[in-house]
N, C-alpha and C positions, 0 to 999 in steps of 0.2 A: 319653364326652362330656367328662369329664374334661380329657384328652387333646387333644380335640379344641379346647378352650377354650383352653388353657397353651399351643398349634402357632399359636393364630390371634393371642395376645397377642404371640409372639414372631416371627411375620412382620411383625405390624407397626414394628417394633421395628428389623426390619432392613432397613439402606439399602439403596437401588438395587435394589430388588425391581420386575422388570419388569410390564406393565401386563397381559399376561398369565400369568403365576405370579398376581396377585393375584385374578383374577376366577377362576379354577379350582382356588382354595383352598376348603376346605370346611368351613363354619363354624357353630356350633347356631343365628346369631339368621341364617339366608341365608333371602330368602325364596326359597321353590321352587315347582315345579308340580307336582302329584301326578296332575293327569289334564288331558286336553288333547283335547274331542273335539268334531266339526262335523256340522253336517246335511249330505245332498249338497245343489250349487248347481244347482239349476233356475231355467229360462230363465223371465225375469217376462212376466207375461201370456197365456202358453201353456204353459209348464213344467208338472211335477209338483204345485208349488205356487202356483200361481197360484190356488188358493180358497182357500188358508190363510192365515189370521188370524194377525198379530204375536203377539197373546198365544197363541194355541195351540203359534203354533211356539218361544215362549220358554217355554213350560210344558211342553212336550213335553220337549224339550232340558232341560230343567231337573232332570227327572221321570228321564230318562235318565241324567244326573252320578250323582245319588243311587244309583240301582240300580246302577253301576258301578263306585261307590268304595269302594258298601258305608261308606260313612259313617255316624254316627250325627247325624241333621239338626239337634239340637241341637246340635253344635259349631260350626256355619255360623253368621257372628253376619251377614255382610253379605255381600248380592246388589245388585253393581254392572250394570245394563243400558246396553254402550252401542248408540247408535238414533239416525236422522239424520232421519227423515220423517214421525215420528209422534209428536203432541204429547203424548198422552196415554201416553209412555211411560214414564213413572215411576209411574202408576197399573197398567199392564200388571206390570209388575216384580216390583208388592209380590205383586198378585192373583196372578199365574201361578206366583212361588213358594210360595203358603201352600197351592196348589190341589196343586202336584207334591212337597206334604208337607214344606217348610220352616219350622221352629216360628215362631211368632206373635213372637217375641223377638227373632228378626233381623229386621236393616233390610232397606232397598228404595230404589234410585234409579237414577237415568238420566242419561247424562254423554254431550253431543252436540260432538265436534268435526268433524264430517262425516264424511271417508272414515276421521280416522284413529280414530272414538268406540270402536271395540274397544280397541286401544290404548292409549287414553286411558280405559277401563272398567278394564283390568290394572292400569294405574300406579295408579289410585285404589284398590286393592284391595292390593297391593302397599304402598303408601306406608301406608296403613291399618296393613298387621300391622309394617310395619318398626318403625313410631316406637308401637308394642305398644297402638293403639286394639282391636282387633281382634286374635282370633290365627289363626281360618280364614275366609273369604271367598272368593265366585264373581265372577268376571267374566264377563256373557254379552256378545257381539254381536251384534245379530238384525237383519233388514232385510227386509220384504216390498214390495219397488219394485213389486210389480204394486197393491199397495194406494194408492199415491200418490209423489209427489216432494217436492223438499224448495223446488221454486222460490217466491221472492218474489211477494208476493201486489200489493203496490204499491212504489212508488219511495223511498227513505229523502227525511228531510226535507232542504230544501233548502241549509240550512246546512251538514248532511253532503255531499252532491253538489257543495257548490263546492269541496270537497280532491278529486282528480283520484283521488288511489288508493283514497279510500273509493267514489267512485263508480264504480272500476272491479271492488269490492265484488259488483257487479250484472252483471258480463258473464257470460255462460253457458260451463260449462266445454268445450264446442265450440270457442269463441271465441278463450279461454287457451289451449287447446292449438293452436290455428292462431299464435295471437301465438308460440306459442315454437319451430314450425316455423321460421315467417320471419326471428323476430329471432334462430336460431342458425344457419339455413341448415340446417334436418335435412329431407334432400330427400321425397318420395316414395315412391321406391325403397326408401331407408333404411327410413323407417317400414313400408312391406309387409315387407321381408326378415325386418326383424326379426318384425313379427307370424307371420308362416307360419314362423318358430322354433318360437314361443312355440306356438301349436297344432301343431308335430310333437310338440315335447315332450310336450305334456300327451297327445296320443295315446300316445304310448311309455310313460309312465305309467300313466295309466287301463289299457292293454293287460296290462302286468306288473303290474296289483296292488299297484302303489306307493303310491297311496291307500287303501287296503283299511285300514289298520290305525288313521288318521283321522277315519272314516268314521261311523258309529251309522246302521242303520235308521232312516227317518223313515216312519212309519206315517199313514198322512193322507186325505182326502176330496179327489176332482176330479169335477168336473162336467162332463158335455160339451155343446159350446157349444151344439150343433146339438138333440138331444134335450132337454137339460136334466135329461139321468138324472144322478145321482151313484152314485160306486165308490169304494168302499176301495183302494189303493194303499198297496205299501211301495216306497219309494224307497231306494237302496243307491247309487249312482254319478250323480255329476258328467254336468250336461246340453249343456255349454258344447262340448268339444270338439268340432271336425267332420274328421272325419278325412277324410284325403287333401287339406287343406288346403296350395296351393303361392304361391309369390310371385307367379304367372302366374295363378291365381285370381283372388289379392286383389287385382292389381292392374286387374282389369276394374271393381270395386266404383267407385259414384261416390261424389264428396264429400260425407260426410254434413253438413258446414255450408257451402254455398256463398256463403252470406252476408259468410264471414269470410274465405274462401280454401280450399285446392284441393289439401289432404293428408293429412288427418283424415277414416277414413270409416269406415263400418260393421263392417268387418274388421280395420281395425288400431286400433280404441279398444275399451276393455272391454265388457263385455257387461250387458245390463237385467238383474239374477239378485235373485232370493231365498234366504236362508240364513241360516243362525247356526252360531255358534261357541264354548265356553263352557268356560272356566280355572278350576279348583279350584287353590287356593292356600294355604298356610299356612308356617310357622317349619320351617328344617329339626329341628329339635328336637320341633316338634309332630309333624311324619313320622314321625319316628322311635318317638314316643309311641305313636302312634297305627297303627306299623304300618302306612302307606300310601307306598306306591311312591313313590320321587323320579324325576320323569323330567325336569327339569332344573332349573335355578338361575334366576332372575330377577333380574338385574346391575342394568336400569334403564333408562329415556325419557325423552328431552326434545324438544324442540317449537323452532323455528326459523321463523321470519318471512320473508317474500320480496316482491316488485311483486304485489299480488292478479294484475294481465295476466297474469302468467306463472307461476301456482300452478304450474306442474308440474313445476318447477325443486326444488319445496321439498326432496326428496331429499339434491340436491347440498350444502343449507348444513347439514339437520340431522344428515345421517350425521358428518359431518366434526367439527360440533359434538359427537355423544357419543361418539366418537372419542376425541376429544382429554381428555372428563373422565375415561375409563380408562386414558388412555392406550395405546391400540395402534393398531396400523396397519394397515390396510383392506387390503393386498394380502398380508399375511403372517401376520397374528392370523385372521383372519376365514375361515371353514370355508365356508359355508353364506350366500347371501345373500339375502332376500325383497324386492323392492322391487314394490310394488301398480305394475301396468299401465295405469293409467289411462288411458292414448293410447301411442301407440308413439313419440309425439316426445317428452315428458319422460322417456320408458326410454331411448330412445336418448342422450337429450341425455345423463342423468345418467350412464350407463355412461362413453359418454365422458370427460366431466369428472372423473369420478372414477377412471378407470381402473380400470373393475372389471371382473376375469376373466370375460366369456361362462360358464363352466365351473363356474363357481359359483353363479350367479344364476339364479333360477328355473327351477330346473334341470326342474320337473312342469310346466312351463310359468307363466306366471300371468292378469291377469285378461282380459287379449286374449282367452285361451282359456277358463278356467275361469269367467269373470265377476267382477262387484264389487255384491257385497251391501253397499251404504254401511257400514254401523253394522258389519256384520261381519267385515269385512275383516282390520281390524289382529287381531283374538283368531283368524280362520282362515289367516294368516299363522304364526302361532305354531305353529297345531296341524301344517301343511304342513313348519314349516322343522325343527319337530323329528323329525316321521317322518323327513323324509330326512337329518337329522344321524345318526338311529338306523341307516337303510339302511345309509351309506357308514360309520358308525362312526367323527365327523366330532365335534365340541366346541362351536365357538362360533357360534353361530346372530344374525346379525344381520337385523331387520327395517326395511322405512321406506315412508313413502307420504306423497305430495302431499299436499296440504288445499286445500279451497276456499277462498274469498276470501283465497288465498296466504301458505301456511304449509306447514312439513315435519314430521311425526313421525318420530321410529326410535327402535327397541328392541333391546335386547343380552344375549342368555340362552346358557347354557352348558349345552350334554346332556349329563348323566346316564348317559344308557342307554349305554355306549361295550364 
């Protein structure tokens, strides 16, 4: 440790240390990940989980970190919940982890930036142990869309509605993703090819077991519609894919918002899903104390602003943004890349734009195929982009995802397991 401490005082020390030499340096105060695991994604409203309750399915998951880290639950001081559609989800948090056996002494809370609140659960967990509030803490992301949505219940007041972009605050993200078809010219075509990628992928995946290691049993109740009997179920795999999915498919699909325009439909934007996801974290120093697997380094997120019209843009400013404070470069630092699927016109736009390798990018597919559990997303990004850093035995894992009323996240972590 020693050692370790005298190598990290004397990198910094010395000039011109490139911006990757410095994030794959390994240092006692790094915060890191010691476990990284997901429920599968079922289809909302007829899926696996479709009668499962937010708080069962974060106490579930919650119940499961502990038994798999072998932790002792006193050392857990804070459980960060992020959740997009459920108000009372910071009372879920405290309740479902005291119930899955986390002491009465850790906190509880709930941190909503929409798609990207996993994300945005990590950083707060994260930033927590950095500046030494905290020295282990969980980030979960959970999200049951068959229990509700997160749409506006009435019109903001009228003051806010005469600035044009607050009030486009309120377009539906249908909408946004037509505005950013037309305002970039990303055709039709475009958008299905790429979607019927993105579900061959995730079939080639799910087939070879490439999730498997991801994954936790979810143990759960479904009811059927028709009798109204309930069954016990274990859930083990992802409901999203449909295999044998082609461009000549998706392209018979109609437009799921005709309202706005005639390129965004049912096949080529993410899917209704349910799921969670949930990050153990602490000091590499405390890993090491304690004995718990490092399976990768947590570098850091930040958050970028964009036109709400065109939320789905938000990729292209924030990637670029935390980029630039590591300094490394997107086509030669970057191993591994996650960007949430929201519609297939902000994937496509932002590939574009940014020039990023097909090859590296959602390489399991993403939410086209697999789904977008709001709140869950950004923490099952994480758990995704480090399996397959582990696969390919691959380093820098970059993540990112839109945000509604138009914003970008991304996150930048380093695997471990190589």
């Amino acid at each position: 440790m020693a050692a370790e401490r005298l190598n990290s005082i004397l990198n910094h020390l010395t000039p011109g240390k490139s911006g990757l030499s410095a994030i794959t340096q390994k240092n006692p105060d790094d915060v890191v990940i010691t476990l990284a695991i997901r429920t599968p994604l079922t289809k909302g409203f007829k899926g696996g989980m479709k009668d499962t309750s937010l708080d069962f399915m974060v106490y579930n998951l919650l119940k499961q970190l502990l038994e798999r880290s072998n932790i002792d639950p006193q050392m857990i001081e804070d459980v960060c919940l992020g959740n997009v559609s459920n108000s009372k989800a910071a009372y879920i948090c405290r309740a479902a982890s005291l119930a899955a056996g986390y002491s009465t002494t850790a906190g509880g809370s709930s941190v909503n930036r929409f798609c990207s609140s996993g994300l945005k659960a990590v950083q707060d967990i994260a930033n927590q142990i950095s500046n030494g509030s905290i020295e282990v803490g969980v980030a979960i992301g959970a999200e049951s869309m068959s229990e509700g949505g997160d749409r506006l219940e009435k019109p903001f007041h009228p003051d806010i509605l005469a600035d044009q972009n607050a009030a486009d605050c309120m377009q539906p993200m249908g909408q946004t993703s037509e505005n950013v078809g037309k305002d970039f010219d990303i055709s039709r075509e475009a958008q299905d090819r790429y979607a019927a990628e993105s579900y061959q992928r995730a079939e080639r995946a799910q087939k070879a077991g490439w999730f498997d290691d991801e994954i936790v049993p979810f143990k759960t109740t479904i009811k059927d519609p028709k009798s109204g009997e309930e069954k016990i179920v274990t859930l083990i795999k992802d409901e999203g894919p449909r295999y044998g999915t082609t461009f000549e498919s998706l392209s018979k699909v109609r437009p799921a918002f005709p309202a706005y325009g005639d390129k965004s439909t049912g096949g080529n934007s993410s899917q209704v899903t349910d799921g969670a996801a949930a990050i153990l974290m602490m000091k590499r120093s405390k890993a090491l104390e304690l004995k718990q697997p490092i399976l990768a380094k947590f570098c850091g997120a930040t958050v970028a602003g964009v036109a709400p019209r065109i939320m789905g843009i938000g990729p292209s400013l924030a990637i670029p943004k935390l980029l630039g404070k590591f300094n490394l470069n997107l086509q030669s630092d970057i191993d591994v890349i996650e960007i949430n699927e929201a519609f297939a016109s902000m994937a496509v736009y932002c590939t574009n734009l940014l020039k990023i390798d097909p090859a590296k990018m959602n390489i399991r597919g993403g939410a086209i195929a697999l789904g977008h559990p709001l709140g869950a997303t950004g923490a099952r990004q994480i758990c995704t982009g480090l399996s397959e850093c582990r696969r390919q035995k691959k380093k820098v894992l970059l993540t990112s995802m839109c945000v509604g009323t138009g914003q970008g996240m991304a996150g930048l972590l380093v695997n471990e397991q190589v």
